[in-house]
C-alpha positions in Angstrom: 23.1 -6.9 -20.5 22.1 -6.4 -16.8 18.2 -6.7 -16.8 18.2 -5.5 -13.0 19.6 -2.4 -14.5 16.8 -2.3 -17.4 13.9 -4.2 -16.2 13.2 -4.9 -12.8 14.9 -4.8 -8.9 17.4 -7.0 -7.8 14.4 -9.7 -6.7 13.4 -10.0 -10.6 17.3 -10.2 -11.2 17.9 -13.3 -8.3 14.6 -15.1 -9.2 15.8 -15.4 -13.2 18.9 -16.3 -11.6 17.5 -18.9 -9.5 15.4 -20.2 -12.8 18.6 -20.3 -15.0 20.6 -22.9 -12.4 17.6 -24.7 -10.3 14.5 -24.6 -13.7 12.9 -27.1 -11.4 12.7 -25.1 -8.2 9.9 -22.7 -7.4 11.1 -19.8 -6.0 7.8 -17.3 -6.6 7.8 -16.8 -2.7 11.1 -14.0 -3.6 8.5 -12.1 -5.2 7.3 -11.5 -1.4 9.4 -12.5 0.8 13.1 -11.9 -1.0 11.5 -8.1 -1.3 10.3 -7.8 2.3 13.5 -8.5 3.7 16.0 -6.5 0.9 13.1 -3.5 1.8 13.9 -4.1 5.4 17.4 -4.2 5.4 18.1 -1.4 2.8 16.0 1.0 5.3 17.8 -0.5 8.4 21.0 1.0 6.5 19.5 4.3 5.4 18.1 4.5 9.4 21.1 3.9 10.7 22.9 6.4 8.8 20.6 8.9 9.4 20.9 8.5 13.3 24.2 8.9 13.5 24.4 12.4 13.9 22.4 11.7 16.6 25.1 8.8 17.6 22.5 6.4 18.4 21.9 3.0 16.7 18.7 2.2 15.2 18.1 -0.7 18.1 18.6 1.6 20.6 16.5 4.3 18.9 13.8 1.5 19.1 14.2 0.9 22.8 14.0 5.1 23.0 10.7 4.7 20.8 9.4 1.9 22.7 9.2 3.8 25.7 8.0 7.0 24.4 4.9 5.4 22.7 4.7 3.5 26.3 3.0 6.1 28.1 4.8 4.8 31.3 7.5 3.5 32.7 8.4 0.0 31.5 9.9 -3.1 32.7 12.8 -4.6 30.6 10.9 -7.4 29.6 8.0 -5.1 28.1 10.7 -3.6 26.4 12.6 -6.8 25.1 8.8 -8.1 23.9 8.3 -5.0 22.2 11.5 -4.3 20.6 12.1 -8.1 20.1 15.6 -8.1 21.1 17.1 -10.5 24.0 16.9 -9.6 27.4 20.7 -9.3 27.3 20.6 -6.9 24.4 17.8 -5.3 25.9 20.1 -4.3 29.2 23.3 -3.8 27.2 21.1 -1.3 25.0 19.6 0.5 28.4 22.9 0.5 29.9 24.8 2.6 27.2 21.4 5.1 26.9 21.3 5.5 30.4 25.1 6.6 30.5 23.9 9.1 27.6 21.5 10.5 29.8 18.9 9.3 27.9 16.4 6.9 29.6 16.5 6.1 33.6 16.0 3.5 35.5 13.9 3.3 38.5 12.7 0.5 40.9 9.0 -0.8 40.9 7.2 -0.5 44.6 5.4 -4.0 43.4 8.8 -6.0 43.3 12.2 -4.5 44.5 14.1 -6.7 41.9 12.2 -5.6 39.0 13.2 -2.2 37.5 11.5 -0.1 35.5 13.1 2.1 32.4 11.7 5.5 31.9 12.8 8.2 29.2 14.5 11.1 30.7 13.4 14.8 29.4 16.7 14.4 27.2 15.3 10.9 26.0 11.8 12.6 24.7 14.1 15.4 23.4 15.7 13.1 21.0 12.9 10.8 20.2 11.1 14.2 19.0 14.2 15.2 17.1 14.2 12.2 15.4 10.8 10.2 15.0 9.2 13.1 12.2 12.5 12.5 10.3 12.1 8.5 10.7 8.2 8.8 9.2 9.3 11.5 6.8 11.7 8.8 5.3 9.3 6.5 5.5 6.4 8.4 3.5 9.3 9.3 0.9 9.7 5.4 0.3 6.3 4.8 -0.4 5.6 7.8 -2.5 3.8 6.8 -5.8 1.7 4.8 -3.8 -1.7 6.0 -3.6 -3.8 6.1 -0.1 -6.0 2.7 -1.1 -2.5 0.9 -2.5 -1.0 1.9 1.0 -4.1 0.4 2.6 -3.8 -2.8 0.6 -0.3 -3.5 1.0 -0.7 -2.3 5.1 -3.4 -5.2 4.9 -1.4 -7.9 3.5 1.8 -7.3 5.1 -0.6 -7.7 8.5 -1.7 -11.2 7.4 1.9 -11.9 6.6 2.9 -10.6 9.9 0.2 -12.8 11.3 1.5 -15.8 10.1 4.5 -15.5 11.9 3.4 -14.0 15.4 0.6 -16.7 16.1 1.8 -18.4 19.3 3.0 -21.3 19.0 
């Protein structure tokens, strides 16, 4: 019988997996971590499929995001921080949005070599379009959860995210 089918999510089904052929190995960090990343990449998929109307890839929807929440025009390397891609995936991303029409580029009176990218009005357009459909999804994923069990998690996902983004 197939207990991820009957008693739990496919975490519960890899950890009893994982205590059948390694008993000796403790594995209770899936119960966190195995679900934070199946979470992340099963709404990576759902994202992505629900951009593509807009034909538009969830990493370049983020660059789009990243510059609408910037309140100004943005060098690349605020936007490759923020987004957390490489520089190189950062300019191959503004590259194919700024053939769509979608962000500009425009050159920074501080430094001549430096350029800054800035959402064009078709840019916004989209990023409105799509950004209440993006948090609609999200609130639908975390139905059942009441406001204080949203809080909760929010805070220990932040100390987890903590962990990880201390300089080092």
């Amino acid at each position: 019988m197939d207990t991820f089918a009957t008693s739990g999510d496919f975490v519960d089904t890899a950890r009893q997996g994982w205590a059948q052929s390694r008993p000796g190995l403790d594995v209770s960090s899936i119960e966190v971590m195995g679900r934070i990343t199946r979470i992340g990449a099963l709404v990576t998929q759902r994202v992505e499929h629900d951009l593509a109307p807009e034909e538009i890839t969830r990493t370049e929807f983020d660059v789009l995001c990243t510059l609408a929440r910037g309140g100004r025009p943005l060098r690349a390397s605020e936007v490759t921080a923020a987004t957390m891609l490489s520089g190189a995936s950062t300019t191959k991303n503004a590259d194919r949005l700024e053939r769509r029409g979608l962000i500009e580029r425009l050159p920074w009176e501080r430094d001549g070599r430096v350029v800054l990218l800035q959402l064009t009005p078709a840019g916004n357009a989209l990023v409105d379009r799509a950004f209440p459909r993006f948090l609609e999804r999200d609130q639908e994923l975390l139905n059942g959860l009441s406001d204080a069990e949203q809080a909760t998690l929010a805070a220990l996902l932040r100390k987890v995210a903590l962990n990880l983004e201390v300089p080092g």
